[in-house]
C-alpha positions in Angstrom: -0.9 -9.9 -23.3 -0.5 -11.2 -19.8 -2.3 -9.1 -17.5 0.3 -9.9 -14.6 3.4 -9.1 -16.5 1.5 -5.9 -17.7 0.9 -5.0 -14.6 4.0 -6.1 -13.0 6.2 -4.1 -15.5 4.1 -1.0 -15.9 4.2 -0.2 -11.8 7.6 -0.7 -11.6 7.4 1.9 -15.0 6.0 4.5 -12.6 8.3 3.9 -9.9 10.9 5.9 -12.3 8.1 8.9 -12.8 6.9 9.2 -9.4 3.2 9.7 -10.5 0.7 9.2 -12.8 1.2 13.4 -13.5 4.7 13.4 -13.8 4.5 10.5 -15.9 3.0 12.8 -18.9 6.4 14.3 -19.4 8.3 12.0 -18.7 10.3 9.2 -20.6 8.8 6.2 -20.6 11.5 2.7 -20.8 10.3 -0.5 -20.2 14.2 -1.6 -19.3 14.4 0.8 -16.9 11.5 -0.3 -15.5 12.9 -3.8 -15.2 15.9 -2.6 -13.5 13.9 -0.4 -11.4 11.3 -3.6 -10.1 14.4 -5.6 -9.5 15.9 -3.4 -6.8 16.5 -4.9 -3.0 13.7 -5.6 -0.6 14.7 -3.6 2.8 12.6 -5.0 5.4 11.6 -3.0 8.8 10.5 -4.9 12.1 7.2 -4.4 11.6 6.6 -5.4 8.0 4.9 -9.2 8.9 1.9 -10.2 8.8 -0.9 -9.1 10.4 -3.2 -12.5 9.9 -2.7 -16.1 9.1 -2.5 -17.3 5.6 -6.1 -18.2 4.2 -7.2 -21.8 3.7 -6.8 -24.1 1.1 -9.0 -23.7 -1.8 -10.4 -20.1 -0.4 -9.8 -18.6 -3.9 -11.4 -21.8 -5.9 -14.9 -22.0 -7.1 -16.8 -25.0 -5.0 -19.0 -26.9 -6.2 -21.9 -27.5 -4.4 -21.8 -23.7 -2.8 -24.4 -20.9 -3.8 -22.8 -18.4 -6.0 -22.8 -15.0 -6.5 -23.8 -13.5 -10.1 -21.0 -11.2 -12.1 -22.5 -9.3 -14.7 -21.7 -6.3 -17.2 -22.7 -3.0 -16.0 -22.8 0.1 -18.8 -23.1 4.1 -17.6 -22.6 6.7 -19.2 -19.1 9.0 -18.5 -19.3 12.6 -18.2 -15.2 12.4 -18.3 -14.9 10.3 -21.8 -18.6 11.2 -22.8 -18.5 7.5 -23.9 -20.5 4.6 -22.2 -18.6 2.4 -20.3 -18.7 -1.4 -18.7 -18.3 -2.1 -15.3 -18.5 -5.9 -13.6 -21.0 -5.7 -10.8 -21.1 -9.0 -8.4 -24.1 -9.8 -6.6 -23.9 -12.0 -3.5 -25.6 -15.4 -3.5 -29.2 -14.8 -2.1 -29.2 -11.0 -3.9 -32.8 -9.0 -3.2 -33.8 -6.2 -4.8 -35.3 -5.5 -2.0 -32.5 -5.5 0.2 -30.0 -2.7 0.6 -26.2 -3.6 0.4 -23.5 -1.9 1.4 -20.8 -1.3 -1.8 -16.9 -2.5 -2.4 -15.2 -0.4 -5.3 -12.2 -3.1 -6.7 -9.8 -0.9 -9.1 -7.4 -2.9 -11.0 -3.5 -2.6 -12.6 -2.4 -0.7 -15.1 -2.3 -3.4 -17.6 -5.5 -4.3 -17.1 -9.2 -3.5 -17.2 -12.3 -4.5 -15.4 -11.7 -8.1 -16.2 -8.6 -8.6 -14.2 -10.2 -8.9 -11.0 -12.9 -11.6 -11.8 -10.0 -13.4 -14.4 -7.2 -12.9 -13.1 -7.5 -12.6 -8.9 -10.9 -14.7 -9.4 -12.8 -12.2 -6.6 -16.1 -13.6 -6.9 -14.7 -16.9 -5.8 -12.9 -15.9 -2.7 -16.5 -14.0 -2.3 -18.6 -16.6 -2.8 -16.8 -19.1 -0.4 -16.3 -16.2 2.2 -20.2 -15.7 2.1 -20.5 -19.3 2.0 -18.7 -19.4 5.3 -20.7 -16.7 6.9 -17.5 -14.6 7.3 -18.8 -11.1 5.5 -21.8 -8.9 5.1 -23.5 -8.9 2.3 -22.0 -6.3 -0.2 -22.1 -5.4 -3.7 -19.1 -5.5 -5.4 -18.0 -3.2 -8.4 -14.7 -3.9 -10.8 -14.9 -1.3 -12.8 -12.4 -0.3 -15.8 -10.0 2.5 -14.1 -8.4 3.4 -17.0 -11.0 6.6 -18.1 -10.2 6.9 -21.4 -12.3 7.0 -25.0 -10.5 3.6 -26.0 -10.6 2.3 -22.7 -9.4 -1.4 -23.8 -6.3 -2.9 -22.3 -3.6 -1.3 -24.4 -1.0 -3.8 -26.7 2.4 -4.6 -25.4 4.3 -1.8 -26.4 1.6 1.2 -25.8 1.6 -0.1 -21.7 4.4 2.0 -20.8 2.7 5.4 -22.4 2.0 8.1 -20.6 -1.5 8.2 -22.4 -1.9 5.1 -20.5 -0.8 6.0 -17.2 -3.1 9.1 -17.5 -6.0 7.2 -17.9 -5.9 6.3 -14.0 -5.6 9.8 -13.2 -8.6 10.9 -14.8 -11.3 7.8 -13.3 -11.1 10.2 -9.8 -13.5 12.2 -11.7 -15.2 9.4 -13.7 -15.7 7.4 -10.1 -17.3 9.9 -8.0 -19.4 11.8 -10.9 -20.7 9.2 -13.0 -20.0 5.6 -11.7 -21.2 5.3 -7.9 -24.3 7.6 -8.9 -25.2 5.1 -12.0 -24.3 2.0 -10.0 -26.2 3.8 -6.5 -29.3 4.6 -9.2 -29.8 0.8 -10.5 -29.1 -0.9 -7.7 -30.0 -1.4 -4.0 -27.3 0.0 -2.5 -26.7 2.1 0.6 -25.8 5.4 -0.7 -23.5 7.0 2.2 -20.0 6.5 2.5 -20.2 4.3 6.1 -21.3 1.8 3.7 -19.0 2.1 0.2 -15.6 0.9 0.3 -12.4 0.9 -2.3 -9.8 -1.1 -3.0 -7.1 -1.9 -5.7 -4.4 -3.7 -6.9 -1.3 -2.1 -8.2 -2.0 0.8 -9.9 -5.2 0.8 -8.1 -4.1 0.3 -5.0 -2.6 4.0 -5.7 -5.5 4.9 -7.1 -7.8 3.8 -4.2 -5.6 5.5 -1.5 -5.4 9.0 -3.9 -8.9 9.0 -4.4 -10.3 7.6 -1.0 -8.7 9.5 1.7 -8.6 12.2 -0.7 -13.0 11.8 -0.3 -14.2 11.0 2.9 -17.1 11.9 2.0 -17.6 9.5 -0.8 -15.7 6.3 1.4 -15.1 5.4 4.7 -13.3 1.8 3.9 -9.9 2.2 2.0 -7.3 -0.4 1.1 -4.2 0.1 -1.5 -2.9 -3.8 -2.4 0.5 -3.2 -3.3 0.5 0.3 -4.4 2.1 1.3 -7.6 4.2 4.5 -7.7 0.9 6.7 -9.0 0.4 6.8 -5.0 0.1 10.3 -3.4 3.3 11.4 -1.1 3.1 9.8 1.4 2.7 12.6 4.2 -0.1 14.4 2.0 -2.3 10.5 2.5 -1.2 10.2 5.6 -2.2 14.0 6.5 -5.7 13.5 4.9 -6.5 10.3 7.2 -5.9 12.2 9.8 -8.2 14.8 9.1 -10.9 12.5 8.5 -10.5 10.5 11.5 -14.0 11.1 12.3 -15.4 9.4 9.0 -12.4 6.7 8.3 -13.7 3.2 9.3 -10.6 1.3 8.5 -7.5 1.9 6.2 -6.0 -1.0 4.8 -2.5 -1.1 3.2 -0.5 -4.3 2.0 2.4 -5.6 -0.1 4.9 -9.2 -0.7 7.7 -9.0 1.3 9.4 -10.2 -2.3 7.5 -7.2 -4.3 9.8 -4.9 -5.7 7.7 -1.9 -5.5 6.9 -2.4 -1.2 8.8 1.0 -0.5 5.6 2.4 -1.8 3.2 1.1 1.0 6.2 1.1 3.5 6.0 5.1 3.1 2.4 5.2 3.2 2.5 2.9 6.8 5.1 4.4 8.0 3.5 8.6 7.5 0.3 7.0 8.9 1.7 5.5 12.0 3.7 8.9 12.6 0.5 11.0 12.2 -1.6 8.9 14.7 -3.4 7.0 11.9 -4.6 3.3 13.3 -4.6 1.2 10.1 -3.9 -2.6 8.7 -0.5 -3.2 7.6 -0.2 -6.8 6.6 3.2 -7.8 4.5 3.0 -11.3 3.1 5.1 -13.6 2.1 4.2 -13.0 -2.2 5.8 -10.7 -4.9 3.7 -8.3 -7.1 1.2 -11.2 -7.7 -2.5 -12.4 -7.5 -1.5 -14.7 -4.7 -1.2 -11.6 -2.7 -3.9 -9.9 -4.1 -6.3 -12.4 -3.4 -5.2 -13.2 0.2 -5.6 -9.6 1.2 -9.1 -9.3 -0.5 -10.4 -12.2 2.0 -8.8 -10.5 4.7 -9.9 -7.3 3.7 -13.6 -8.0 2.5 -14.0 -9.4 6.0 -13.3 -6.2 7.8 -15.6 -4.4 6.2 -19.0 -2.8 7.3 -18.9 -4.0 10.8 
């Protein structure tokens, strides 16, 4: 199945449910979901960008370049009392005896921990950013978000189930009580939350901003790509960044000016600027798509731990 029209379809989905709760009793219809993705774009003065487009070629693999290493990660869940596989990338001139801080990347509803590295190719706009001296030197985790016993990308016509949706709802559990402590245990990491980050696309980007400001104490770097419809209310984000002011390094929130589904973030910026909340609000020119994606994880992965 295509991972982008998967992902595409199933957030607009969950625009007609509101979240990934109310989604368990609700009817799921991938028409309406069409319809639903396909409604207008209503722009507000202050939905541009907030950096120049990226260079050619910052998403493509160079040759010549150090690389970084992607490689499977297993631990064992507490929430599916399965084991379950992570991608971990390493940055190019990894030591064990180093400590690194640690990006979370969550991904969309259709997909699983491979749609970041396939997909949005991460490690490539990561190499070529470390390459170019233009980030620390992190860790990076793609882990599968949907938390689940059969955890595998679902077929085409179980995507739009709320068996699938709830999935997502249940990783807040499987993230902070058995991922970061396995992936904190066998790796070099910097285990406080000045130094571990999340981010997602999609259904992740609602999942990063529940689960982030919903945890200070577990991140201090947050970012929702075009959030999916399985976001918080607005106000209740919005109200939880501003009680952790004192922890919050950066919040990051973006979306396509051509992405049905930008009413989402728009609510999210829009609370956060009304309850004092400095954050990033950058509004490309993309729809719900990896172009997107990828651009705002350059921008984004160079914000981060300074």
């Amino acid at each position: 199945m295509n991972i982008r029209f998967a992902s595409t379809l199933a957030a607009a989905v969950l625009c007609t449910l509101g979240t990934a709760a109310h989604a368990q009793e609700a009817d799921v219809n991938a028409e309406k979901a069409r319809a639903n993705f396909a409604r207008p774009v209503v722009l507000a003065a202050d939905d541009v960008r907030a950096f120049a487009p990226p260079p050619a070629g910052f998403a493509d693999a160079q040759p010549g370049r150090a690389q970084g290493k992607v490689e499977p990660f297993t631990y064992a869940s507490s929430v599916t009392g399965t084991r379950r596989t992570a991608n971990v990338w390493l940055p190019p001139g990894y030591n064990k005896n180093h400590h690194y801080p640690v990006l979370y990347l969550l991904h969309g509803i259709g997909g699983n921990q491979d749609e970041w590295r396939g997909y949005v190719r991460a490690q490539d706009v990561l190499d070529n950013l470390t390459a170019d001296g233009k980030i620390v030197p992190m860790i990076v985790v793609m882990p599968n978000g949907r938390a689940l016993a059969d955890d595998r990308s679902p077929p085409e016509n179980k995507v739009f189930t709320p068996e699938n949706a709830a999935g997502f709802a249940r990783f807040e559990r499987d993230l902070l009580d058995s991922l970061i402590p396995a992936v904190d245990a066998a790796y070099p990491t910097l285990k406080d939350s000045a130094n571990r980050a999340v981010g997602g696309l999609s259904m992740g980007g609602g999942q990063a901003l529940n689960f982030g400001l919903g945890h200070p104490e577990a991140f201090n770097w947050v970012a929702g790509f075009s959030p999916a419809p399985n976001t918080e209310a607005p106000a209740k984000l919005a109200g939880e960044a501003a009680q952790a002011k004192g922890k919050l390094k950066l919040v990051y929130l973006s979306c396509g000016n051509r992405d049905g589904l930008i009413n989402v973030a728009q609510g999210v910026h829009r609370q956060l600027r009304e309850q004092g909340v400095a954050h990033v609000w950058n509004v490309d020119g993309y729809g719900h798509d990896r172009d997107s994606w990828a651009e705002n994880l350059y921008h984004y992965a160079q914000l981060l731990f300074r």
